[in-house]
C-alpha positions as CSV (number, residue, x, y, z in Angstrom):
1,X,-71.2,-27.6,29.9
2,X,-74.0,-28.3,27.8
3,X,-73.2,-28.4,23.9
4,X,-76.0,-25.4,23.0
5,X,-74.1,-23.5,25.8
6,X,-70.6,-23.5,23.8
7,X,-71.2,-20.7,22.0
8,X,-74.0,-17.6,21.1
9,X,-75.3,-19.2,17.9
10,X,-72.4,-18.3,15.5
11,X,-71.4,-14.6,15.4
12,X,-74.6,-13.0,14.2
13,X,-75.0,-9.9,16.6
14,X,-78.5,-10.2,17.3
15,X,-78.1,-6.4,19.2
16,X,-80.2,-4.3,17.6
17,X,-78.8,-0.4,17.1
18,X,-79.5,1.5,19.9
19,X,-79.8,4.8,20.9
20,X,-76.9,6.4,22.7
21,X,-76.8,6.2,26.7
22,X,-75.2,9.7,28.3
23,X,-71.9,9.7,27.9
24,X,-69.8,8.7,30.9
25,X,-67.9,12.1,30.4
26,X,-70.9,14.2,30.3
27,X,-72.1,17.8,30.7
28,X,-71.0,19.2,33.8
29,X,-74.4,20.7,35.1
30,X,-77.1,18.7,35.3
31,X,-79.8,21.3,37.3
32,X,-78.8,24.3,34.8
33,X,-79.5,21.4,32.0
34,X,-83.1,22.2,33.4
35,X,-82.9,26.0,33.3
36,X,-81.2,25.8,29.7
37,X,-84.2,23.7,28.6
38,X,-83.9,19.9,27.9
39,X,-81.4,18.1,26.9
40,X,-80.9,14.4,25.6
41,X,-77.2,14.0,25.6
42,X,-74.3,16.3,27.1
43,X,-70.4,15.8,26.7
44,X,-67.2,18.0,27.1
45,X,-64.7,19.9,25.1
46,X,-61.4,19.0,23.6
47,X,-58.3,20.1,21.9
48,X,-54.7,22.1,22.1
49,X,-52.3,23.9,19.4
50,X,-52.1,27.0,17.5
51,X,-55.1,28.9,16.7
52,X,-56.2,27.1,13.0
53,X,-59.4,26.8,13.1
54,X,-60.8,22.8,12.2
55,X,-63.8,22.5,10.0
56,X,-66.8,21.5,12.4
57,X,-68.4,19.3,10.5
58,X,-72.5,19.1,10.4
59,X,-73.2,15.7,11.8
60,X,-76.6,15.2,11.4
61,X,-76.1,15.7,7.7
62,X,-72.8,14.2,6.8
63,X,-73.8,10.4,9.2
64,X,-76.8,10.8,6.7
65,X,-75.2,11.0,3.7
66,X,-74.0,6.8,4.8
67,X,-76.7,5.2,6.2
68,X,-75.9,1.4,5.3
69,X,-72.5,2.9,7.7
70,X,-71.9,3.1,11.4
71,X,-73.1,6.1,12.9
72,X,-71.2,7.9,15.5
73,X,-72.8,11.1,17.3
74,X,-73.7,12.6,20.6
75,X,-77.1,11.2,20.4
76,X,-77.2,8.2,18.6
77,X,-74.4,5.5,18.1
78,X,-75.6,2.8,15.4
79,X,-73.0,-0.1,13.8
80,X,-73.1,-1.0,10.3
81,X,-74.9,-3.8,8.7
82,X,-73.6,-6.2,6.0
83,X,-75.6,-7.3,3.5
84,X,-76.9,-10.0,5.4
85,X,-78.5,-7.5,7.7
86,X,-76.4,-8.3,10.4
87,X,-74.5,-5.4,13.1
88,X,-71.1,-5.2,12.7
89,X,-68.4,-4.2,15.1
90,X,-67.2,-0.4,15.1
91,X,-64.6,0.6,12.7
92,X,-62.7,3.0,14.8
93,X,-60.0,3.6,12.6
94,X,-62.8,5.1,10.1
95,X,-64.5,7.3,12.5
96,X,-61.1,8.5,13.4
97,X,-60.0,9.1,9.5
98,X,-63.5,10.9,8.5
99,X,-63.0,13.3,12.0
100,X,-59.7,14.2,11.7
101,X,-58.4,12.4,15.0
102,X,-55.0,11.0,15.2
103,X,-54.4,7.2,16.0
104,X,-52.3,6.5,19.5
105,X,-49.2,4.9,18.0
106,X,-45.9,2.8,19.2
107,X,-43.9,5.7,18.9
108,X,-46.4,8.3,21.3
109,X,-46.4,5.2,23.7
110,X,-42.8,4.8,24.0
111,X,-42.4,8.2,24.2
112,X,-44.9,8.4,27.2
113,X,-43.6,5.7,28.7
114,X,-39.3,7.5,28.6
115,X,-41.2,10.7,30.0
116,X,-43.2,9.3,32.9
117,X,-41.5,6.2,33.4
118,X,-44.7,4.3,33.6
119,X,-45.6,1.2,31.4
120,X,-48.8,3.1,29.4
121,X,-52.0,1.4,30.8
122,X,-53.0,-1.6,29.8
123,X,-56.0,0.3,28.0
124,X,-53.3,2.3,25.8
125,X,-51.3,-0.8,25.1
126,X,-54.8,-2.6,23.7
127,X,-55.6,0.1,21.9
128,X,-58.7,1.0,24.5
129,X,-57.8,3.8,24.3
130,X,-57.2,4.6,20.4
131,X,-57.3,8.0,19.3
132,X,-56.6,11.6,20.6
133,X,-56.4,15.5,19.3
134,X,-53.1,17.0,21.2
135,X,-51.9,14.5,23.4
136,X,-48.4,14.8,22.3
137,X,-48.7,18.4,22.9
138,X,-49.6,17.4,26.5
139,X,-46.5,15.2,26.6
140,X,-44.4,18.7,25.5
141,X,-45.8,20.5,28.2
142,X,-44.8,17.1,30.8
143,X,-41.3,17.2,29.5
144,X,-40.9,20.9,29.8
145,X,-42.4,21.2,33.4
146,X,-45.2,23.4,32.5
147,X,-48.5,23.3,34.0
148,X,-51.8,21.3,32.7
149,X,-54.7,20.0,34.1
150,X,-57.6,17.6,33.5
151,X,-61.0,17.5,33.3
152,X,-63.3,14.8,33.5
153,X,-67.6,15.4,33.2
154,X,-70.0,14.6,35.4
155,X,-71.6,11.1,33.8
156,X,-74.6,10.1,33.4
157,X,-77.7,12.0,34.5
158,X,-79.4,8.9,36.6
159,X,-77.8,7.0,39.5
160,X,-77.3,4.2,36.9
161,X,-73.3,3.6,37.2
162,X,-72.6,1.2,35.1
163,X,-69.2,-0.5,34.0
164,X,-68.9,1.8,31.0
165,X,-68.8,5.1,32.4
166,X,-65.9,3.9,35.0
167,X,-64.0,3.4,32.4
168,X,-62.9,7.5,31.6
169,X,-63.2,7.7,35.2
170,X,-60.2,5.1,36.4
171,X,-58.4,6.0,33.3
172,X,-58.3,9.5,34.4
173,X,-57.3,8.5,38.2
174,X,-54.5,6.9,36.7
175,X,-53.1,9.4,34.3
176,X,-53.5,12.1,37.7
177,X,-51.1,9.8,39.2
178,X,-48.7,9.5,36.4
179,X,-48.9,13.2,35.6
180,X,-49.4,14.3,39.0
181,X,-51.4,17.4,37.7
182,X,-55.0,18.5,38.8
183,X,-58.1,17.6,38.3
184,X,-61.6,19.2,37.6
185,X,-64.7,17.3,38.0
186,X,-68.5,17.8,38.4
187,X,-71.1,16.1,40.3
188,X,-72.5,16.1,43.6
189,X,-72.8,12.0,43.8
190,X,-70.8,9.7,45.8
191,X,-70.8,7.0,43.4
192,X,-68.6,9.3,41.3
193,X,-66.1,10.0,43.7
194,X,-65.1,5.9,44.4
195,X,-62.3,5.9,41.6
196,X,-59.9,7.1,44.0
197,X,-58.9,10.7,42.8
198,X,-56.7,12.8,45.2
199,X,-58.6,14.8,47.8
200,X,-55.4,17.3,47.5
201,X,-55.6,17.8,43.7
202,X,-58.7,17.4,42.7
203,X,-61.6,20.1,42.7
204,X,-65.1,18.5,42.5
205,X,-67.8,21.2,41.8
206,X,-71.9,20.4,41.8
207,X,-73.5,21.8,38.9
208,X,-75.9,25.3,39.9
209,X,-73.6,26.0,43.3
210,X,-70.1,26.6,41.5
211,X,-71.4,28.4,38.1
212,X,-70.8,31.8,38.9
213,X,-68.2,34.5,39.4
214,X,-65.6,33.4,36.8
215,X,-67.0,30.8,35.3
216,X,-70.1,32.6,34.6
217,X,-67.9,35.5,32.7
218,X,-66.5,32.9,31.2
219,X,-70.0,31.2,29.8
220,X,-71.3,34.5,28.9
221,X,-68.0,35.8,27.0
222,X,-68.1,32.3,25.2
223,X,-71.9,32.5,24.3
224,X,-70.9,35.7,22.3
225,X,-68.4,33.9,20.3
226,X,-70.9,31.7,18.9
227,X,-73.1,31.6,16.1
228,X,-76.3,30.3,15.4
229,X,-74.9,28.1,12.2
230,X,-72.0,27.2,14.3
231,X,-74.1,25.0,16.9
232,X,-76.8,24.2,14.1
233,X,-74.0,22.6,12.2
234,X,-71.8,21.0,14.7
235,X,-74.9,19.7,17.3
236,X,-77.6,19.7,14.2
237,X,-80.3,22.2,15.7
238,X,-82.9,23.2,14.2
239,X,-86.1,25.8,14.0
240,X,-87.6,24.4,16.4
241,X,-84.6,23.9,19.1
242,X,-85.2,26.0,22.0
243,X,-83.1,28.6,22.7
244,X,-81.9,26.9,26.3
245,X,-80.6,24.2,24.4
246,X,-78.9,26.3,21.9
247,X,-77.2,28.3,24.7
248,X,-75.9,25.4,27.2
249,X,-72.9,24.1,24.6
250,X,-71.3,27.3,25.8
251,X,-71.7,26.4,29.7
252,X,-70.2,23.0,28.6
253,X,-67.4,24.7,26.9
254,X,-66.2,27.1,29.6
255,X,-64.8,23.8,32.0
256,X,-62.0,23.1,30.0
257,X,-60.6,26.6,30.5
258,X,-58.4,27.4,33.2
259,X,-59.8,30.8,34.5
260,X,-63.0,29.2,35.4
261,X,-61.3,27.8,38.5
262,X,-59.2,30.6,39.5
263,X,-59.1,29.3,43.2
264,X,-57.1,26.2,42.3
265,X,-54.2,27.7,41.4
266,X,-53.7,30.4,43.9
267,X,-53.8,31.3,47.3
268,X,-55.3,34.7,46.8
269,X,-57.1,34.2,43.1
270,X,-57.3,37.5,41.5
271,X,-60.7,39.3,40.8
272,X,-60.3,39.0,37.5
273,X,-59.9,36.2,34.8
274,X,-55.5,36.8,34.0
275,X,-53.3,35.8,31.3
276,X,-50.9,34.1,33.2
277,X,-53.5,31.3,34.3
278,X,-55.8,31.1,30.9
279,X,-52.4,30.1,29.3
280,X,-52.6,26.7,31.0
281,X,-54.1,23.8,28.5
282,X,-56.9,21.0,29.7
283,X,-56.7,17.2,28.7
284,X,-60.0,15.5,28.5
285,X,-60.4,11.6,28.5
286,X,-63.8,11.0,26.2
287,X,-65.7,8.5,24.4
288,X,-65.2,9.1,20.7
289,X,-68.7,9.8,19.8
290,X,-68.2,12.9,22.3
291,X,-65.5,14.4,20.0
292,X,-67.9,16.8,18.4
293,X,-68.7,18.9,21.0
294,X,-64.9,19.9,21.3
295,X,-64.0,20.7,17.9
296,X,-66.4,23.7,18.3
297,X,-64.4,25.0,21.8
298,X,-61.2,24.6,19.5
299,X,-62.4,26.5,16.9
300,X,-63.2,29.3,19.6
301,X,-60.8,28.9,22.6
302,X,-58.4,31.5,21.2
303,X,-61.0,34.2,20.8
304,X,-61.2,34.3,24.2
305,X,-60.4,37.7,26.0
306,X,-57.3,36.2,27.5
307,X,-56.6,33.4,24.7
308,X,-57.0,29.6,25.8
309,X,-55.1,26.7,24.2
310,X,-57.1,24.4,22.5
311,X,-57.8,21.6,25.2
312,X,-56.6,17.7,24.2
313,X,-58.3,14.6,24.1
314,X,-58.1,11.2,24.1
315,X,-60.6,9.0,22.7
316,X,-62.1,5.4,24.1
317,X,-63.9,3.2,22.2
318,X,-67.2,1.7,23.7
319,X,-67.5,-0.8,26.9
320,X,-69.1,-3.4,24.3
321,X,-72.8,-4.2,25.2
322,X,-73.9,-7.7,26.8
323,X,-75.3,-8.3,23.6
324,X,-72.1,-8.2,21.4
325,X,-70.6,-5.8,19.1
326,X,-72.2,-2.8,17.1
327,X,-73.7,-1.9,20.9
328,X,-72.7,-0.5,23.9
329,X,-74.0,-0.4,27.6
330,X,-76.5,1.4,28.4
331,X,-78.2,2.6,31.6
332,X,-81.7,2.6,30.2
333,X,-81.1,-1.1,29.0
334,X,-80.8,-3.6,32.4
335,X,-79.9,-6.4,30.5
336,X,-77.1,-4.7,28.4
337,X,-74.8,-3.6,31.3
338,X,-73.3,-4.3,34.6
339,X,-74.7,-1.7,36.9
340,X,-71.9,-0.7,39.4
341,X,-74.7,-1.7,42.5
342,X,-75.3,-5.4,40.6
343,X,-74.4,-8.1,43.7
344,X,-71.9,-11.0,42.7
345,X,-74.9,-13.2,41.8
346,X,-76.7,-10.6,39.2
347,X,-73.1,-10.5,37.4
348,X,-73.1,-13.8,37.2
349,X,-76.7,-14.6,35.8
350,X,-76.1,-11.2,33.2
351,X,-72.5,-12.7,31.8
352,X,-74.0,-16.4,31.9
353,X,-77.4,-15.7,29.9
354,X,-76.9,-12.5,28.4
355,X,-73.0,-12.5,27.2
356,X,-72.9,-12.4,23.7
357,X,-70.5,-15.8,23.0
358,X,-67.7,-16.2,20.0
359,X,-68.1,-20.0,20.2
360,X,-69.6,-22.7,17.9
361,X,-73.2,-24.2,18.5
362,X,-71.8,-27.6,19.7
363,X,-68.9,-28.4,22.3
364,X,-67.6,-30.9,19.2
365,X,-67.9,-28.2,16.7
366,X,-66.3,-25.7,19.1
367,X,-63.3,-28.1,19.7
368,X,-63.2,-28.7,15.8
369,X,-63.2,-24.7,14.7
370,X,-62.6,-22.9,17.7
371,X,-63.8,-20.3,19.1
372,X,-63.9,-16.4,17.8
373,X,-62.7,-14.1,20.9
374,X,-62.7,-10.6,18.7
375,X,-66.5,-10.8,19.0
376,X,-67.0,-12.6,22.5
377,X,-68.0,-10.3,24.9
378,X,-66.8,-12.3,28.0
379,X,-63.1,-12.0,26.1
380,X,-64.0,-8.4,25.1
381,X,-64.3,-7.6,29.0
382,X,-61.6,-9.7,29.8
383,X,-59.6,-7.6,27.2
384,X,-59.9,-4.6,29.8
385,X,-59.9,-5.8,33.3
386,X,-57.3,-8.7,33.1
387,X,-53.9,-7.0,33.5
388,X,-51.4,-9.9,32.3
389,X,-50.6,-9.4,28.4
390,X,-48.9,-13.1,28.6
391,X,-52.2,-14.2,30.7
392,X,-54.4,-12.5,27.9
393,X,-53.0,-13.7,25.0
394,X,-52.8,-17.4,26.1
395,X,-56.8,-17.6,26.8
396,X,-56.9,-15.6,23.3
397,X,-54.9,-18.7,21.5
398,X,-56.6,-21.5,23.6
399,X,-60.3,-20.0,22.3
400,X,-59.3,-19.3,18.9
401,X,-58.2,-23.6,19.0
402,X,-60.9,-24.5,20.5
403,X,-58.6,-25.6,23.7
404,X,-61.1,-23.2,25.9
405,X,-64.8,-23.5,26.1
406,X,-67.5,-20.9,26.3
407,X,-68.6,-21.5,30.1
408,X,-65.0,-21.4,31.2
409,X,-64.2,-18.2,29.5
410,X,-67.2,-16.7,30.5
411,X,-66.4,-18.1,34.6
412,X,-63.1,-16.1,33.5
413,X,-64.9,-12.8,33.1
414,X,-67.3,-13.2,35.9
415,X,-64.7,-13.6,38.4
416,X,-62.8,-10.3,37.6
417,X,-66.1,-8.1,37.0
418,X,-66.9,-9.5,40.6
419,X,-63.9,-8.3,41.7
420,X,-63.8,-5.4,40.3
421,X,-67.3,-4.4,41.3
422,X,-67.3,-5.5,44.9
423,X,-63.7,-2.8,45.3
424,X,-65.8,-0.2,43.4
425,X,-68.6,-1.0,46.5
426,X,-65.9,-0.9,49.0
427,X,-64.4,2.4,47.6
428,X,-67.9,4.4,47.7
429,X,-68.7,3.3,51.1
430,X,-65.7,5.1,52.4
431,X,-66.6,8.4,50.9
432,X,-68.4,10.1,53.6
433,X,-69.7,13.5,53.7
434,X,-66.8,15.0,55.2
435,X,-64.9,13.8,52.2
436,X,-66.9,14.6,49.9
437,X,-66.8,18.5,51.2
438,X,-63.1,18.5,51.0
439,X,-63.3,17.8,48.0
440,X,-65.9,20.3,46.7
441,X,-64.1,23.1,48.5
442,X,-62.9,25.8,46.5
443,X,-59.3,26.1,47.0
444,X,-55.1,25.8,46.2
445,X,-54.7,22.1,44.7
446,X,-51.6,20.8,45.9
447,X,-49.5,19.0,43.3
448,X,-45.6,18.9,42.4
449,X,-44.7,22.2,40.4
450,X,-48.2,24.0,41.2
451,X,-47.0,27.3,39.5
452,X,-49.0,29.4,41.6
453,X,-49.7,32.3,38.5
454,X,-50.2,35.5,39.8
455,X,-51.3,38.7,37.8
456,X,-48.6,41.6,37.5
457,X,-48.9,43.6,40.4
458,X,-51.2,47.3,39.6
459,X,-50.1,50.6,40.6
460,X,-52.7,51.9,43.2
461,X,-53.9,55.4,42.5
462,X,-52.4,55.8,46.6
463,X,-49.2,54.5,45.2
464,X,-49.0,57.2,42.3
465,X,-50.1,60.3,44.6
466,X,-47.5,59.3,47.4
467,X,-44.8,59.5,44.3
């Protein structure tokens, strides 16, 4: 290893902000997106609990009111600066205190773990996965064997898959098979479907062919709830927002309720939207800067006709960018992300030259100080694909020494991004279209404890005159 090649220059961030990529849980339908009028950014909804409603606060003005601060939106996602000028790393723990969202704790963990008797994923125990509104209210419903499902969004609105957004995705394959619950999920690409998710309990919808019937009642009934001022101040629309725009939060909303998939519970789905199935709550793995979309369908879910619980969350933070911290991958940025269709070789030349590096400027400076891992991105990506805590830690402590040089931790990451890519490849190649329409079939999910709800039987005006 050369000595420049020991490190990224110090820890200056050279990323500049940038503007926020689609979320990888994003709005469900991408075609009506075009009806609706344009849209820059879409997302998901959130939440669970008693009716209360939670203040939806306006973000446009209130991430103005700090704008030496991070910035955390829908649209834009900018890191602080110090007074150097320099990008700092995200202070999650702040964006969680000014929105209200509860940290993931030791004690929610072990209690996850004595329910399910899984170890929590390796992206709970780091604290990937950091926040959430409800999730222990999930965990109630686990422990007393009542229904819940989960829905995940369609991604982003290009074919650009990239590391970040299968993130949510495997997180939410994994909690299916711990909670053995269904799942709801929109898009009509292949490349979506290569997580793995169980053709017999998951319900994958394409965005203009599924929104109608129930759904649709449900998008219209939702709409009404609505005010102008309540999307101006939660999604910061002004005069000149088109009235599309202004409209298509509700057909985002209207996913996380149970009656808009009627057919998944039943084997004859009533005509109408019942009781018995809106009762059933939605958890929603998100990226935290999605977490505004949802306070606004908890404000509103129990206005509903037949009430809704408020739908949970849990939040991630963001698939650091190649460029280092205050960033995140993007699919309109090349060089600050692994794409999901990069070969082994483009992986390697992207972590080698564009890996943001912790270490000193000099191999003998780097063996003198040692290295700082908390802004390597090589360790940052190590921190979510190597699953040994003991391995982990052990490269963590030999960097921070010095012990462990630059090009070796970066060979490190290469190796299990390969991996993981090239079993990502091998996944989408097996989803054919015959699997792909089992999955997008309307019908009766099969999971343990499917409860099957059923409206209360109506007397027939036949039945009354036979009497």
């Amino acid at each position: 290893m050369s000595p420049r090649k020991a490190s990224g220059r110090g820890q200056k961030t050279p990323h500049a902000s940038r503007k926020s990529f689609t979320s990888s849980l994003g709005a469900p339908f991408r075609r009506l997106s075009l009806v609706f009028g344009s849209l820059k950014h879409t997302a998901e909804f959130t939440g669970m609990a008693d009716s209360k409603p939670e203040i939806v606060v306006p973000i446009r003005d209130a991430e103005k009111s700090a704008s030496t601060e991070q910035e955390i939106n829908p649209w834009d996602v900018h890191a602080a600066h110090d007074e150097q000028g320099n990008i700092l790393a995200f202070d999650y723990v702040a964006i969680s205190q000014k929105w209200a969202t509860k940290l993931i704790d030791n004690d929610l963990l072990e209690r996850f773990e004595r329910l399910t008797g899984h170890k929590p994923h390796r992206w709970l125990r780091r604290g990937l996965f950091f926040s959430h509104r409800d999730f222990d209210k999930i965990l109630d419903k686990y422990e007393a064997g009542e229904p819940f499902f989960m829905y995940t969004g369609r991604g982003p609105s290009s074919d650009a898959l990239h590391l970040g957004h299968t993130i949510p995705f495997s997180f939410t394959k994994w909690l299916q098979d711990v909670f053995d619950v269904p799942l709801v999920r929109v898009t009509e690409r292949k490349g979506y479907h290569s997580c793995g998710f169980d053709p017999k309990k998951t319900f994958i919808f394409s965005d203009l062919d599924y929104v109608k019937g129930h759904m649709l009642m449900n998008v219209w009934e939702f709409a009404k709830l609505i005010t102008f001022n309540q999307v101006r101040g939660a999604f910061g629309f002004n005069e000149s927002t088109n009235i599309g725009r202004i409209m298509f939060p509700s057909v985002q909303c209207v996913a996380s309720f149970a009656t808009s998939y009627p057919e998944i519970w039943s084997d004859n789905p009533p005509a109408d939207r019942t009781k018995a199935i809106a009762k059933i709550p939605c958890l929603i793995p998100m990226a935290i800067d999605q977490d505004p979309y949802f306070r606004l369908v908890r404000d509103n879910a129990h206005r509903m006709r037949y009430p809704s619980p408020k739908p949970a969350l849990i939040h991630s933070k963001f698939l650091t960018a190649l460029q280092g911290a205050g960033g995140k991958m993007s699919a309109s940025d090349p060089n600050s992300a692994i794409f999901m269709t990069d070969t082994p070789n483009q992986i390697k030349n992207k972590i080698n030259k564009h890996a943001f590096s912790g270490g000193r400027d000099t191999i003998e400076e780097h063996r003198r100080l040692g290295g700082n891992p908390d802004v390597d991105v090589s360790f940052q990506y190590l921190s979510y694909f190597e699953e040994d805590d003991e391995k982990l830690k052990q490269i963590e402590e030999s960097y921070r020494k010095g012990e462990l040089l630059t090009g070796e931790l970066k060979k490190m990451a290469i190796t299990l991004l390969q991996e993981y890519v090239k079993d990502f490849q091998e996944r989408r190649k097996q989803v054919t279209d015959e699997v792909l329409k089992q999955y997008m079939t309307p019908r009766k999910l099969e999971w343990k404890g499917n409860p099957n709800p059923k409206p209360k039987p109506q007397k027939t005006k036949e039945k009354k005159n036979a009497k």
